[in-house]
C-alpha positions, 0 to 999 in steps of 0.5 A: 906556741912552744919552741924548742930546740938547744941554746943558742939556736936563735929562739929568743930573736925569732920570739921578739922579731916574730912579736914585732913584725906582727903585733903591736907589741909585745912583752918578754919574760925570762925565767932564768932572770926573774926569779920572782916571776916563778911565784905568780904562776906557783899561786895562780891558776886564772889566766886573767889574774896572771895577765894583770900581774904580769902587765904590772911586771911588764908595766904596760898593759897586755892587750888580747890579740894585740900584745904577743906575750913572750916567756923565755927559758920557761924551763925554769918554771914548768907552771908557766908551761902548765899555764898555756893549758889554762890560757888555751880554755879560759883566755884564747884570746891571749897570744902567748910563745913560750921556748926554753933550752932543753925544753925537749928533755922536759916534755919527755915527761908525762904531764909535765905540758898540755898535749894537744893545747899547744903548737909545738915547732923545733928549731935547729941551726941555719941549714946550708940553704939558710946560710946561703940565703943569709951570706950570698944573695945573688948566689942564693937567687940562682940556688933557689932556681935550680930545678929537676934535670937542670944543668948547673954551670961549672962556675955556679957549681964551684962557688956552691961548692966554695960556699958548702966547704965555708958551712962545714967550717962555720956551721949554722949556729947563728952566732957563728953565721953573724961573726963570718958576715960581720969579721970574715975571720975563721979564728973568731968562728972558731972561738964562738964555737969553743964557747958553745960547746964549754956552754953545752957541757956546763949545761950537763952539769948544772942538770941535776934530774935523775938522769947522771950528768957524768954520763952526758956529758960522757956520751956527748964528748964521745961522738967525734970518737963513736963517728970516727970508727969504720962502722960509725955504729954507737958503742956503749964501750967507746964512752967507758970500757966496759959500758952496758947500755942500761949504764948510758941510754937514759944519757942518750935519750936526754941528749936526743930531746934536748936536740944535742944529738941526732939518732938514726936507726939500723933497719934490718929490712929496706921495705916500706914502713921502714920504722917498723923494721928499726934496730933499736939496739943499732944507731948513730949518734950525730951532732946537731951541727955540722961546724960544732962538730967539725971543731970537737973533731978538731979538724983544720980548715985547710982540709976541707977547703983544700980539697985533700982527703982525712980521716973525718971526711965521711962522718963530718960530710955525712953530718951534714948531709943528715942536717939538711935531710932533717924535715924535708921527709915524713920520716927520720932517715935510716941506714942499713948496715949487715955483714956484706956492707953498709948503705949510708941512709934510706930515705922513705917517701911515700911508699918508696925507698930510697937508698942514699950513697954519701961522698965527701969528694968525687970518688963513686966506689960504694959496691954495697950501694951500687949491688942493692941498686942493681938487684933491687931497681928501686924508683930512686936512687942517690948519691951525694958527693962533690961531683955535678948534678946529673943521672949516672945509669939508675943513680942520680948524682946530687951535689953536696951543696943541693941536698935541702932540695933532695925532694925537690929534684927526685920529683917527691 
């Protein structure tokens, strides 16, 4: 199994918890440590002699289906990665986890991995759910039973409420999550998350492939600029004045494998299949995560917990709305954008289109929205905003703090 997904999102723990809760042992090796380690894989190609190498490394014997072997930052050494072929067809009986940072950029490669000889699975930060579960179990146990058309109590729907404007603070960065559950105090969240993103951007720079990490690290620093605009669409000339796409889409197409960015795309229609309507010259470009994001914004915690509206509110609400969709549909949200307007996200489930209307406070003007529900009548229609779960005409109104369970509550 390989997983990927950008530093600092849990990996290495989620490898070694795995390891110990459901082997006898295990055995870890890190690439980015061990320099050495690169020359057994570079030498050889028999599973078996790369098993007893790395046992006398380890020194403890590697036992089949026993022992879960573990490689960590196996970006290092794509032999390693090229290895899992090998392990698959001559030694299935070896139970091997690989995962590296920017592990995507490198499977974007042609015969860099052995397709269909390993189980790929993405990690991202802790959803709201996640964070909830981790921060406040009782209010969890009550989140989890919520079900279609139920009435949610005004004092359940404030402190889920309370607890969504705390995760557009704190994010779901492990790290981050840990030191609110630990300290409680906003100042040393606020702190990891400036080290994270110093992190990311000496990460651009250490990158020496083809692609330019100038240009990386320009695209990433231009995100909270990009969102910032009225219409949110990426624009080449927002990262440098005068900018082409050829300049910066290799720049983007990295940081979308690395997982640093999410992209949704315009569909010029809202039919189903919808990808086979994308723009793919129109898109939007979103963090990874909604508390990272929040920072670079530079956005004061008062405003969000103090209820008050500023100008980041939309991107920052819509963000998030997008981290909590990620996975729930087979396919990535879109959104449609034309001259008379603009519909946040279209969702597709099964053959059915659902427009989506994002709120970050309790206002319901969207006439673009409210116009296509009202012309078209499609089976489902939503919008997300601070106000309480109910049906409003054709429109079922989700809170923000329910969105994980968009699928749930639709009945999909």
């Amino acid at each position: 199994m390989v997983l990927k997904g950008a530093r600092q999102v849990g990996k290495t723990w989620l490898m070694k918890e795995f390891g110990k809760n459901y082997y006898k042992s295990f055995v870890y090796f890190n690439f980015d440590e061990e320099d050495e380690l690169k020359s057994i894989f570079e030498t050889n190609k028999n599973p078996q002699r790369i098993i007893e190498l790395l046992s006398m490394i380890a020194g403890e014997k590697i036992y089949p289906l026993d022992t879960l072997v573990i490689f960590d930052e196996v970006q290092e050494c794509p032999e390693a990665l090229n290895a899992l072929k090998y392990f698959k067809e001559m030694a299935n009986e070896y139970h091997v986890i690989a995962a590296g940072n920017l592990l995507g950029t490198l499977l974007a490669k042609p015969k860099s991995y052995p397709v269909g000889m390993v189980n790929l699975l993405d990690i991202f930060p802790l959803t709201f759910e996640e964070f909830l579960k981790a921060t406040d179990a009782p209010l969890f146990a009550y989140y989890e039973d919520i079900h279609k058309e139920q009435q949610i109590e005004e004092i359940f729907h404030n402190r889920l409420l309370e607890a969504y404007n705390n995760y557009l603070i704190i994010g779901g960065m492990p790290e981050c999550v840990s030191s609110w559950l630990k300290h409680k105090d906003p100042a040393k969240i606020a702190q990891i998350q400036r080290e994270l993103i110093e992190v990311y951007e000496n990460d651009f720079s250490k990158h020496n492939g083809k692609v330019n990490s100038g240009r990386i690290l320009m695209v990433f620093r231009s995100i909270v600029t990009q969102l910032a605009k009225s219409n949110e669409k990426f624009m080449y000339g927002a990262v440098k004045e005068g900018a082409r796409a050829r300049d910066f889409e290799e720049a983007i197409e990295w940081l979308v494998s690395a997982g640093m960015l999410n992209r949704i795309y315009n569909v010029s229609k809202l039919e189903h299949p919808l990808s086979a309507f994308d723009k793919l010259d129109q898109f939007k470009l979103f963090l990874f995560d909604t508390g990272l994001l929040k920072q670079m914004a530079g956005v004061d915690n008062s405003a969000i917990l103090l209820k008050s509206t500023y100008q980041f509110k939309g991107p920052l609400t819509e963000n998030y709305v997008l981290q909590q969709l990620r996975g729930q549909f087979e396919v990535m949200p879109r959104y449609f954008s034309s001259r008379n307007g603009e519909i946040d996200f279209v969702l597709q489930c099964g053959m059915e289109i659902i427009p989506v209307e994002t709120k970050g406070g309790e206002d319901k003007s969207a006439p673009t929205f409210k116009k296509y529900v009202a012309d078209n009548h499609p089976l489902y229609a939503v919008r997300f905003s601070k106000m309480g779960y109910r049906k409003d005409g054709n429109i079922t109104n989700i809170p923000l703090y329910l969105v994980g369970k968009t699928k749930e509550l639709l009945g999909g």
